[in-house]
C-alpha positions in Angstrom: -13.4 30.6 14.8 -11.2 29.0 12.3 -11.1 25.8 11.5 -7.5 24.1 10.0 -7.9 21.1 8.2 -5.3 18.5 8.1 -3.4 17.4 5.4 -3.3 13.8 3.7 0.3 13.5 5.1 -0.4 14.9 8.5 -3.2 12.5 9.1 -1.7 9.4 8.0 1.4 10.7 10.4 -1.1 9.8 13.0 -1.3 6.1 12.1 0.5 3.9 14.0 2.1 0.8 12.5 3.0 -2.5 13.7 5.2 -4.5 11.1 5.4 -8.2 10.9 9.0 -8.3 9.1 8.7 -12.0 8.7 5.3 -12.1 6.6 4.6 -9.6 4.0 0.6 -9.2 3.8 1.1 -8.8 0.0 3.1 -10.2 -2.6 3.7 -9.2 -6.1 4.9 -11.2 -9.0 7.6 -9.0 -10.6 7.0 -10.5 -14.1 3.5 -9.9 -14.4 3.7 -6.4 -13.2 6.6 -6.1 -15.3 4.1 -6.9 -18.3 1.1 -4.8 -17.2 0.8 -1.9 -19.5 -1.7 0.7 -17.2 -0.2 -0.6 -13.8 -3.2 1.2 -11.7 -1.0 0.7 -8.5 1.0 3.3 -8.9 -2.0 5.8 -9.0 -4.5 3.8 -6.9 -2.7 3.3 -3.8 -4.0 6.0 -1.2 -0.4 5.9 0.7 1.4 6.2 -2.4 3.6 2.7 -1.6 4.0 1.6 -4.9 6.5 3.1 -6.9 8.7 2.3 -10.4 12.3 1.8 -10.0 15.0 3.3 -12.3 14.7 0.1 -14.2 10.6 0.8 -14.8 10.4 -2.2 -12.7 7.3 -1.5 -9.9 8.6 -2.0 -6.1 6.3 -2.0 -3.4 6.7 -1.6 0.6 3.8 -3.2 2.7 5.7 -1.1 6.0 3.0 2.0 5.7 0.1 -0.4 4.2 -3.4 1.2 4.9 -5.1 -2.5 4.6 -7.8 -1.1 1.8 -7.8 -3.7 -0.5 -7.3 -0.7 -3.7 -4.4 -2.2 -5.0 -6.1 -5.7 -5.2 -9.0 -4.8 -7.0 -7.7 -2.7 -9.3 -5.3 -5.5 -10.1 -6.4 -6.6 -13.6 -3.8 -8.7 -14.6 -3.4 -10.9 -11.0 0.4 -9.4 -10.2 -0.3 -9.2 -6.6 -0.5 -12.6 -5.9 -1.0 -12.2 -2.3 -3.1 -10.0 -0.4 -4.6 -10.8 3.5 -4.6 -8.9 6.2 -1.9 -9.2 8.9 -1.8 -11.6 11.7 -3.5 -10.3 14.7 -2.5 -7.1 16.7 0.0 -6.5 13.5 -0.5 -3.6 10.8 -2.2 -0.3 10.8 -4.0 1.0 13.7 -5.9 4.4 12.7 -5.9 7.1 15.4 -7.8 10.1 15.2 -5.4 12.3 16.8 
């Protein structure tokens, strides 16, 4: 019997996401990112939702946010100067398929 193992991309398809448009869960401060040398977001982030701009500016869309908390610890300079968790019943939901 073979097994076939999923893909990062395939199992985060199964994720389903409820977006509160209104409140962003995180918040960056454009000038101290713009300052950070190593910017560890860009390599830390498991869903790959921080990306630089074709100004080297870094952009970010909470939409596909896996709620890990990566980004804030690895953070060093404060630039994300909000990070919670969504209101209730809003965010990721992981499903299993």
């Amino acid at each position: 019997m073979t097994v076939k193992r999923q893909g990062v991309d395939e199992l985060l398809g199964l994720d389903k996401f409820t977006i509160d448009e209104e409140n962003a869960h995180i918040r960056l401060n454009k000038e101290i990112c713009a300052n950070c040398k190593d910017k560890p977001c860009l390599v830390v982030c498991p869903a790959k939702l921080y990306k630089l701009n074709d100004n080297g500016e870094v952009s970010f869309d909470y939409a596909g946010c896996l709620e890990c908390g990566t980004c804030r610890i690895m953070c060093k300079d404060k630039g994300i100067v909000l990070w919670k968790y969504p209101a209730g019943t809003l965010g990721v939901a992981f499903r299993c398929g």
